[in-house]
C-alpha positions in Angstrom: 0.0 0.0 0.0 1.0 3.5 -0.6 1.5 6.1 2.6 2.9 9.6 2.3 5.9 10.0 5.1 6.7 13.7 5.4 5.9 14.3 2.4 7.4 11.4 0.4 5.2 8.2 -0.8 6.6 4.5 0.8 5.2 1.8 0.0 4.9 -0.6 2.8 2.8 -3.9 3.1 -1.3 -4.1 4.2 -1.4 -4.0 7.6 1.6 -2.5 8.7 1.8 -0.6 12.2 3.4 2.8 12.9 6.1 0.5 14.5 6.5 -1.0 11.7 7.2 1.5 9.8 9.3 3.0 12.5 11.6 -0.5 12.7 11.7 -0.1 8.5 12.9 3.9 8.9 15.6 2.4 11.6 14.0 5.2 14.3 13.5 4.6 17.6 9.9 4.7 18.9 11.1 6.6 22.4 12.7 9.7 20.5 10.0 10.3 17.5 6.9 11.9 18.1 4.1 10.9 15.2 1.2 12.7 13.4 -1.1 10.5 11.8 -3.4 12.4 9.3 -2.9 15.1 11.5 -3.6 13.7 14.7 -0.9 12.8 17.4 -0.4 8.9 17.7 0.6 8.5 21.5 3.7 5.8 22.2 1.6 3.3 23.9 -0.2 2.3 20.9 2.0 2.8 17.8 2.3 -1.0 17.5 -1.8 -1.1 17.6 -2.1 1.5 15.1 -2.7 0.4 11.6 -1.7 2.0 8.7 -3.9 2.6 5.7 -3.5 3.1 2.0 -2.6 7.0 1.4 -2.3 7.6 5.0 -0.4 11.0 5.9 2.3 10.6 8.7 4.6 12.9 9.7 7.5 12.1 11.8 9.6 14.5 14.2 12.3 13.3 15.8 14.7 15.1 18.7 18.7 15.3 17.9 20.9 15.4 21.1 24.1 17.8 20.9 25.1 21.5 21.3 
């Protein structure tokens, strides 16, 4: 199926999870905050959170440093 992941299209296999597509991106769940078709998708339930086809997600994630 076909998502769009800040702003570029993935294709990813039916039924795929936000952790899912985390684990394929090589992210960590604890440092990425998620916006699923513009709604905040808490940590506790990304791996419960099905993706669908031409979903929207956008992914911010913190860097450390200074």
């Amino acid at each position: 199926m076909k998502v769009v992941v800040n702003g570029e299209e993935r294709l990813l296999e039916r039924g795929a999870s936000i952790l899912d597509l985390l684990d394929l991106l090589d992210l960590n769940s604890s440092t990425v905050v998620v916006e699923l078709n513009r709604e905040i998708v808490r940590q506790p339930v990304l791996g419960d959170t099905q993706l669908n086809e031409e979903d929207c997600i956008e992914l911010i994630h913190f860097v450390g440093g200074g």
